[in-house]
N, C-alpha and C positions, 0 to 999 in steps of 0.2 A: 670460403672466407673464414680466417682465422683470427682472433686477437685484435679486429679492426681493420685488418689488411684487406685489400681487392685486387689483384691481378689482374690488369691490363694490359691489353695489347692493341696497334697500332699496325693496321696489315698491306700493301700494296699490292696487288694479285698483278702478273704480268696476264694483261686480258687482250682481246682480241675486237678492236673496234666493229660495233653493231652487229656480234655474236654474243649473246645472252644464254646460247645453251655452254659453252665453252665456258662463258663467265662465272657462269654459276657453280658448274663442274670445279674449276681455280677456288672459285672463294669456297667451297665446301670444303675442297680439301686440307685448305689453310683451317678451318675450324675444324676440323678434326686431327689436325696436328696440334693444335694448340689446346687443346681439349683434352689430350695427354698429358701437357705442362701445365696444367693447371689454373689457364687464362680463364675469369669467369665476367671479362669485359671484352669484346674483339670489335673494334671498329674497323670501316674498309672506304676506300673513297667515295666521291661524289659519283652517284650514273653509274657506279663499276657496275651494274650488269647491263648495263648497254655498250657503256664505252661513253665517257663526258664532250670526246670531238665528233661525235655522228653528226650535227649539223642539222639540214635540209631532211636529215634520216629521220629525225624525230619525227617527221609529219606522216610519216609511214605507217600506215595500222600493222604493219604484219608484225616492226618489231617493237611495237606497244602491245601485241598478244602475247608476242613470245616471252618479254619481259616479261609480262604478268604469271605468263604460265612459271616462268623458273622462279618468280618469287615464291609461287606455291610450291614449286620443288625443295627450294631454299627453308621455306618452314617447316614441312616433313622431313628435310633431313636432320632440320635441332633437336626433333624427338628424342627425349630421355635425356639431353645435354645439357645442363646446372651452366649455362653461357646465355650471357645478353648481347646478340649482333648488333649493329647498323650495317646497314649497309644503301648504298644511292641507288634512286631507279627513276625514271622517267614515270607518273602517274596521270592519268585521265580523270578528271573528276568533273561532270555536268559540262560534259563540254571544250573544257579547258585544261593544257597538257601543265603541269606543277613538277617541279623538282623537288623530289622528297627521300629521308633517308627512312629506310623502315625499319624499326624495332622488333626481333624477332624472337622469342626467348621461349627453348620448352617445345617445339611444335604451335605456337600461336605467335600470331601478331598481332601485337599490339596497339601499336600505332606507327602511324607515318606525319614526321613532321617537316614541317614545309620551307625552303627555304624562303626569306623574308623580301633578303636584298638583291636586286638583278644586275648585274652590271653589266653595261651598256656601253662600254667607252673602248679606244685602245682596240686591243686584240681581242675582246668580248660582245657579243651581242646575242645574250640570253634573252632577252626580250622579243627576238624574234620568234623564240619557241616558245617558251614559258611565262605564266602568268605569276606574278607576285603571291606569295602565299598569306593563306589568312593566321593571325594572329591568334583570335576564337577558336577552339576548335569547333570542328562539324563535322559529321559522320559520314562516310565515303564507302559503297559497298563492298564486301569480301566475299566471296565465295556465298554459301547461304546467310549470312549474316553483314552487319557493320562492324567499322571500326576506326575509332576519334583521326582526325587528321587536323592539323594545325601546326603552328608554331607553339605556341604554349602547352604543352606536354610535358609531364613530370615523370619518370618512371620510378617508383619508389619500391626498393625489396623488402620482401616481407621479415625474411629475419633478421633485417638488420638497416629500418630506416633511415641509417648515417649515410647509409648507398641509397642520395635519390639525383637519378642520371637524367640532363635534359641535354636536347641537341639543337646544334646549328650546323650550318651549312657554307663554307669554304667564303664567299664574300662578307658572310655576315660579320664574322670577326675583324673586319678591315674598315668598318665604316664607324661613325662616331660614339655612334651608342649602340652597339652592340645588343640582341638578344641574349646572348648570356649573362646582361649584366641584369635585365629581369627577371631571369631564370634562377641566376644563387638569389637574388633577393629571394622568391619566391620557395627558397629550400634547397635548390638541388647542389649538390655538393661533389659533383665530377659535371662537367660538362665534355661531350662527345662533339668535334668538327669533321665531318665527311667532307673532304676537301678536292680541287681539283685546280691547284695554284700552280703555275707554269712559270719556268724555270729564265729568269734572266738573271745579266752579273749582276753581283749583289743583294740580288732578294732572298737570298737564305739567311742571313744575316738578320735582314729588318723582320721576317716571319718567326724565326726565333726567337727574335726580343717580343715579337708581338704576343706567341701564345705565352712565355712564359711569364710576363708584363701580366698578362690577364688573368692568368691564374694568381699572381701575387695581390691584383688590385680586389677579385672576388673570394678571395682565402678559398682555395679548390683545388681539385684535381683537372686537369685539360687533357684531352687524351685527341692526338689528331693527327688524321691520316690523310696520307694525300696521295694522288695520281701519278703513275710511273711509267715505266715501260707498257709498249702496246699500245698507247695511244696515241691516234693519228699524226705522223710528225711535218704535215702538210705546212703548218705553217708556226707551227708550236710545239717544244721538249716538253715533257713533264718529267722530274727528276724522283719521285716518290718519297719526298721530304717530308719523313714521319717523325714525330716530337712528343713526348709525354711530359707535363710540365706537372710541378705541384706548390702551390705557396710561391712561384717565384723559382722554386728549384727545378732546373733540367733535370729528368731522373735519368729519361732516357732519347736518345735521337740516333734513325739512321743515317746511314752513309747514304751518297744522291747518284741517280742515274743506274741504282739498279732495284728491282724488285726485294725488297724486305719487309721483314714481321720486325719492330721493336715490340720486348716487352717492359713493364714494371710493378712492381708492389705500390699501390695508394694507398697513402695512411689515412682513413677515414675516422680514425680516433683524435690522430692531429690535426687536423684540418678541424673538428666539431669543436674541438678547446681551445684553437685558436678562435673561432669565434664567436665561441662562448666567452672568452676572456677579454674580447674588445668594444669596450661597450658602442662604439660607436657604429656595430655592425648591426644593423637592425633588426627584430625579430621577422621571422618569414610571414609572409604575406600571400599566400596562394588564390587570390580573387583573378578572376580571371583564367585559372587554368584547371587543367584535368589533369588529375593521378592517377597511374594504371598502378598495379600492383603486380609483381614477377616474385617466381622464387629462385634462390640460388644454393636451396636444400643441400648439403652433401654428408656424407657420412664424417664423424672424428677419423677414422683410417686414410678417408681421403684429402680430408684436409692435411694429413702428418706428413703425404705421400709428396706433396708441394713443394717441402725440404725448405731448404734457405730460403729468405725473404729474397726477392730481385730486387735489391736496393744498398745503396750505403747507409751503415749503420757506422757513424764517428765514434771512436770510443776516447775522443780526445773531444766535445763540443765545444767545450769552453776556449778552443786554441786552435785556429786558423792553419792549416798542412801546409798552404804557401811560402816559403819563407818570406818573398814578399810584402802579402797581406800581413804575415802575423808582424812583421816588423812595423807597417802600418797601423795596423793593432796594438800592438804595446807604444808607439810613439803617442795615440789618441788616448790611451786608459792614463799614463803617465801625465799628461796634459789636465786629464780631468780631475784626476785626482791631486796634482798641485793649486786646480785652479781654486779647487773645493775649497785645500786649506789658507791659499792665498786671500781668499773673502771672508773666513774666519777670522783670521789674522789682522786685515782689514779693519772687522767690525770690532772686534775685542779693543782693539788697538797693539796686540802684544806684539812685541818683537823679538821675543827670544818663546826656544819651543825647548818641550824636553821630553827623552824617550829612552826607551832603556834596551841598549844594544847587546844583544850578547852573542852575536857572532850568525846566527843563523839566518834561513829565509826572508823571514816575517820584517825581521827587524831591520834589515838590509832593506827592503824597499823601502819602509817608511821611511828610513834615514835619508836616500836617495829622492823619496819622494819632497821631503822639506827640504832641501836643497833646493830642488828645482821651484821651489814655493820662494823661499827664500830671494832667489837670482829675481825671480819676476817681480819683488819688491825693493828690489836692493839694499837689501838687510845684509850686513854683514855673515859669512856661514859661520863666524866664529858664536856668533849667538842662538846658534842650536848647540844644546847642552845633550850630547850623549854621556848616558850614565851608564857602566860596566859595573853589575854585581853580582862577583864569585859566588860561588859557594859550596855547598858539598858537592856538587852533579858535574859541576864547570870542566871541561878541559880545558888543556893548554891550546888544541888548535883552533876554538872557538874562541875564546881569552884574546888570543894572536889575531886572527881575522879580524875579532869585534876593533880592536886598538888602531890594529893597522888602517881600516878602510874609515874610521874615524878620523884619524889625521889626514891621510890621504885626501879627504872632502873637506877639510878647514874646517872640520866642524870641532868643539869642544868637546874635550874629553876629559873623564872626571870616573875613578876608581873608588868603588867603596866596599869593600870588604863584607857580606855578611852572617858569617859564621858567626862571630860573636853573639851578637845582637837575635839570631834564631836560635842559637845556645839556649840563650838567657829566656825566650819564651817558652821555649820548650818548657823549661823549669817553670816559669811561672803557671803554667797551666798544667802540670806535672804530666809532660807527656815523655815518654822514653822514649829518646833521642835514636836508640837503635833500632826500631819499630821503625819501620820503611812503608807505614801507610799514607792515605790519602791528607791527613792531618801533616803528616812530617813535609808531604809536595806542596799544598797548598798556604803552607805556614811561610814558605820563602817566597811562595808567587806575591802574596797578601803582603808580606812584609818588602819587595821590592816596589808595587803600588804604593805603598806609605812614602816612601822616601823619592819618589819621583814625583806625588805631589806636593809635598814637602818642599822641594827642590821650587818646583813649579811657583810654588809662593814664595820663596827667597826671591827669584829673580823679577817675579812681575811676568810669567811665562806660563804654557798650556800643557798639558800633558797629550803625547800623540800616543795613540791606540797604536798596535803593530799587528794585532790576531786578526787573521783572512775570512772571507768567508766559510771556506772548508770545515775550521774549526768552529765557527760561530754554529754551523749545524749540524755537528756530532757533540757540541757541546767541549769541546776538547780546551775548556778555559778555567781559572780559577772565578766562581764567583766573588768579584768587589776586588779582584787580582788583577789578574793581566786582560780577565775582561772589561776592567772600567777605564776610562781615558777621558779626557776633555775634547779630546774629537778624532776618530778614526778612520786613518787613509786605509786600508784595506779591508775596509768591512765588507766589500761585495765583491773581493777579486776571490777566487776558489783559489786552491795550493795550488793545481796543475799551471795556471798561468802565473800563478806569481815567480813560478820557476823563469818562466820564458820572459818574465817583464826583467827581471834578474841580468839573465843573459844578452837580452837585446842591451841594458845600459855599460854590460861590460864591451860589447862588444863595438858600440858606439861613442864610448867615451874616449877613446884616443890618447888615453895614461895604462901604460903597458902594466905597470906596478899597481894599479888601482885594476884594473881584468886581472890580475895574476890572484889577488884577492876576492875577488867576486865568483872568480871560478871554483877557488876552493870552495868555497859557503856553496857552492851550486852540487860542490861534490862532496858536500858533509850530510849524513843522514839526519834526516829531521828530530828533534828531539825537543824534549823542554830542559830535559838538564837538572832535573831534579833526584835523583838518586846519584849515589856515588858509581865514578868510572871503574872500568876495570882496564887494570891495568894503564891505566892514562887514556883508556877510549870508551868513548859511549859508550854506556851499558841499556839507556834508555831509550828504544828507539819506538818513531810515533806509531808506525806502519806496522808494528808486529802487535800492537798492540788492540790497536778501531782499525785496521786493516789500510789497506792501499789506497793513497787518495787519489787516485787515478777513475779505481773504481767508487768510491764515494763522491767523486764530483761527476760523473756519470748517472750515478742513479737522483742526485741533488738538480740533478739539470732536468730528469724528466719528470719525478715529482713533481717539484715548483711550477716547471713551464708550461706544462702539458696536463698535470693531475692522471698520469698514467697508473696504472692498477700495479700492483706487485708483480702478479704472475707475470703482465707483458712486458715491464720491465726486466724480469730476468729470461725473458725468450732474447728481447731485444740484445741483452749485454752478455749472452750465451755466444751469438754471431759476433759483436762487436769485437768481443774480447778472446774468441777462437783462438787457439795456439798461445793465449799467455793466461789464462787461468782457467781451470776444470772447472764441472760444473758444480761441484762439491764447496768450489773455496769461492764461489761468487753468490752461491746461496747465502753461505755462514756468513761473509761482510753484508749484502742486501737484508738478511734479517739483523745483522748489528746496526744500520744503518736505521732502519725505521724505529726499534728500539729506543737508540739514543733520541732521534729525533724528534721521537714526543716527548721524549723524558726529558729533553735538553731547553724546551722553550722559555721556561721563565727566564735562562740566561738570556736570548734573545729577545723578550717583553722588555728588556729595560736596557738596553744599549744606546750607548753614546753615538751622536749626529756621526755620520762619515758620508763620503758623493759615492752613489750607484752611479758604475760604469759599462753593466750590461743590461741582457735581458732577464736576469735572472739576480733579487736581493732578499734578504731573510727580514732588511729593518721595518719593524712596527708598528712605524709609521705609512709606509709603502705598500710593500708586496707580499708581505707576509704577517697578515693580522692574524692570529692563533691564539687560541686560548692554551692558556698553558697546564689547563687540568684533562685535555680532551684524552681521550679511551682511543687504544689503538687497537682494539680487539679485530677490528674487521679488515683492516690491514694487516695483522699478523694470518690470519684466518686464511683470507685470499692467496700468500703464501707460504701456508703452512702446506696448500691444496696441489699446489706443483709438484711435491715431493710423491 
């Protein structure tokens, strides 16, 4: 276990109906294969050391001995193994024969937990053999000693509590209130299903949505294996339809009708902050059950030996890979973000808006955005008032863009010059004009806000904000500049998708001359336009400067959503971002990144209204309350310690 992670796996043994020494033989070897890879979760189906179609067999002592004996084989051979099994067996307890999976971790067992639910209907009739299992546990003998049997069983690891594993058994996830749904109440945070679900048209479908449904409703891991090849085909296929779910997400699922191991990485650090962060998820309540304690000890060497995480790591999270979805996606964020300013507008009463276009990303959605605010009010577009203001930084192809895509929208357009006018401050404050510092950039941000509200009260009209979230948290604004507005449409959209919001409205707007324009601005390197060009082309660009927002909206996503640690964040954006940056130039932005980030808050303490349209917003009001004097020592520290 590395960084929060747990390796899981999901095993089908091709076994040999009502051979238990055979069976045992299959699943040992499957854990010692996997035991190479570095699985330190291996679930295996229901019965697999008996076989779940024996039938009329289960009443047979000889293969309720034998069973028992290969369980004992089954525990001696975990010896020395950093692996927590289930695996299904038929058990005898006072009498009465119980379906139980056993817990076997280390050379001991643990526990055996009892399946709940019997079904009885249909092609099933467990109730002929099996007795309902108790919910309490009670203790069931082992060898010279006991050991807890019940349904309510917690297995909790010592180094690392976020892993506490409880099990069910193949019906039980089908009925209405599930045991697993008192089990994450009660703490545990993966749940294991030892299954033995038979194979009709359709039912893989509905079993899919089922485990992964359940892992989204108990914020978990589900890790669930099922019955395959080898079992009796008398009257019933079993396909070995194994699934690993997380949160809702499929990480992993086999192919059906043949014997396979799925594996995957659980993120038990994501799963603890998601429900840490939702208050409606209630603290754990363990009344009623018993915790066994397991270790899954390994050395640093052996955890490195692991390699890649078995999982997908997005290095795009903010933007849907579908083309599909994300068109979906940009058509919903668009919506919300017009609706946002449409009930501002509304409430004010204003009918005219004003914003200051100067050809690039930012300012092109918002412009698009009051548009589409506008239609839904039927306000003329001539009463959005873009304002273009040169000045020393401006190109001609930004200049051309801003003009063009402004008529092209009906919106008004209005040229103001301000060279002069930053001239003349410069002198009043005797600053040397040829001194290209933060004073000379910031003096034409400040001085474009002036004149935009300005503008904003000539007309009886609002000033729209245009800076994204990206920038609101590296800071990348003029204080009282281009960061203040009378109300901001992109205050929660990150750069990476304000690209794609961009692109979707070129390429759904159906004005060939208005996409010809849009795509430029898509193909202009980001900039504020603050220093003079060279040679008539940016000289200013954002990305060489706070680094690649690709990678900053990356690390801003697991910060915020997750409260992820530095180190794991740059393991994670180490894989994510594989073959397009070293590990050298992901460090140096991840440390520019949290740098700014504390240093950057008071901008984000006082920011103007705008509508959050994800899971993830910086506004002050919301999602991100931070004090703006807090100490980042221990986050610098944490990845100061990778190196």
């Amino acid at each position: 276990m590395r960084d929060g992670f747990i390796r899981a796996a999901a095993a089908t043994p091709k076994i040999k109906v009502a051979d238990p020494v055979h069976n045992r033989e299959v699943v040992c070897s499957i854990i010692e294969e996997y035991e190479r890879k570095g699985v330190e979760l291996l679930v295996f189906p229901e019965l697999c050391l008996s076989g779940y179609t024996c039938n009329d067999l289960f009443l047979q002592e000889v293969l309720l001995e034998q069973v028992r004996e290969e369980l004992e084989n089954l525990v001696e051979f975990t010896k020395g193994k950093k692996m927590l099994v289930f695996a299904g067996l038929p058990w005898e307890h006072e009498g009465k024969l119980y379906n139980v999976a056993a817990a076997v971790c280390d050379g001991e067992l643990l526990g055996l937990v009892t399946k709940t639910n019997m079904p009885n209907y249909s092609e099933f009739y467990e109730l002929r053999h099996f007795t309902p299992g108790m919910e309490t546990p009670v203790m069931t003998d082992w060898q010279d000693t006991q050991v807890p049997m019940g349904t309510n069983l917690l297995f909790s690891c010592r180094e690392n509590p976020k892993l506490t594993v409880a099990a069910e058994i193949c019906e039980d996830v089908w009925v209405p209130c599930p045991p697993s749904i008192r089990h994450a109440l009660a703490g545990a945070t993966v749940i294991v299903n030892c299954s033995a679900s038979d194979e009709v048209v359709g039912k893989d479908s509905y079993r899919r949505e089922l485990i992964c449904g359940q892992s989204a409703r108990l914020i978990c891991g589900y890790v669930y294996a099922n019955a395959g090849e080898g079992e009796s085909t008398q009257d019933l296929v079993f396909s070995g339809h194994n699934i690993i779910a997380e949160n809702g997400t499929r990480l992993a699922e086999s192919g059906r009708f043949v014997p396979e191991t799925v594996m995957a990485d659980l993120d038990l650090e994501r799963l603890n902050a998601e429900r840490r962060r939702t208050t409606t998820y209630p603290a754990a309540d363990r009344s009623g059950y018993q915790t066994i304690r397991f270790s899954l000890a390994s050395s640093e060497k052996e955890q490195q030996e692991t390699g890649k995480l078995l999982r997908y790591i997005d290095n795009r999270p903010f933007v849907p890979h579908n083309e599909q979805e994300r068109s979906r996606r940009c058509e919903e964020i668009f919506t919300i973000q017009a609706m946002g300013l449409k009930k501002r507008l509304e409430h004010t009463g204003c009918s005219h808006v004003v914003l200051g276009i100067s050809g690039g990303l930012d300012s092109t959605l918002a412009l698009l955005v009051a548009a589409r605010a506008f239609d839904m009010l039927n306000i003329p577009r001539n009463q959005i008032h873009a304002i273009t203001m040169p000045c020393f930084g401006t190109t001609d192809r930004t200049y051309q863009n801003a003009c063009q895509m402004t008529r092209k929208l009906g919106a008004s357009l209005k040229e103001i010059d301000i060279k002069v006018s930053v001239t003349r401050h410069f002198e009043d404050i005797g600053h040397d004009i040829s001194v290209h510092d933060v004073t000379y950039e910031n003096g034409q941000a400040r001085e474009r806000t002036q004149i935009l509200m300005d503008i904003a009260n000539q007309v009886g009209g609002m000033v729209i904000g245009t800076g994204d979230m990206s920038e609101l948290a590296l800071g990348w604004a003029t204080y009282n500049g281009d960061h203040m507005s009378m109300y901001g449409v992109n205050v929660s959209v990150p750069k990476t998708l304000v690209r794609h919001l961009v692109r979707y409205y070129a390429d759904a707007c159906g004005e060939e001359e208005l996409k010809a324009v849009l795509l430029d601005v898509l193909d202009t390197p980001v900039s504020p336009e603050l220093l003079p060009p060279e040679n008539g082309v940016i000289s200013q660009k954002t990305e060489d400067l706070v680094g690649p927002y690709e990678l900053h909206d990356f690390f801003l996503y697991y910060v915020l959503r997750f409260g992820f640690k530095p180190s794991r964040i740059y393991r994670m954006a180490l894989q994510a971002f594989e073959g397009e940056y070293d590990r050298e130039t992901i460090f140096k932005w991840l440390n520019v990144f949290y740098r700014r980030f504390f240093a950057q808050q008071f901008k984000r303490s006082c920011l103007p209204d705008g509508p959050k349209v994800g899971s993830v917003a910086v506004s002050p009001r919301g999602d991100l309350r931070m004090p703006s004097d807090a100490a980042r020592r221990i986050w610098m520290e944490n990845l100061e310690r990778i190196q």
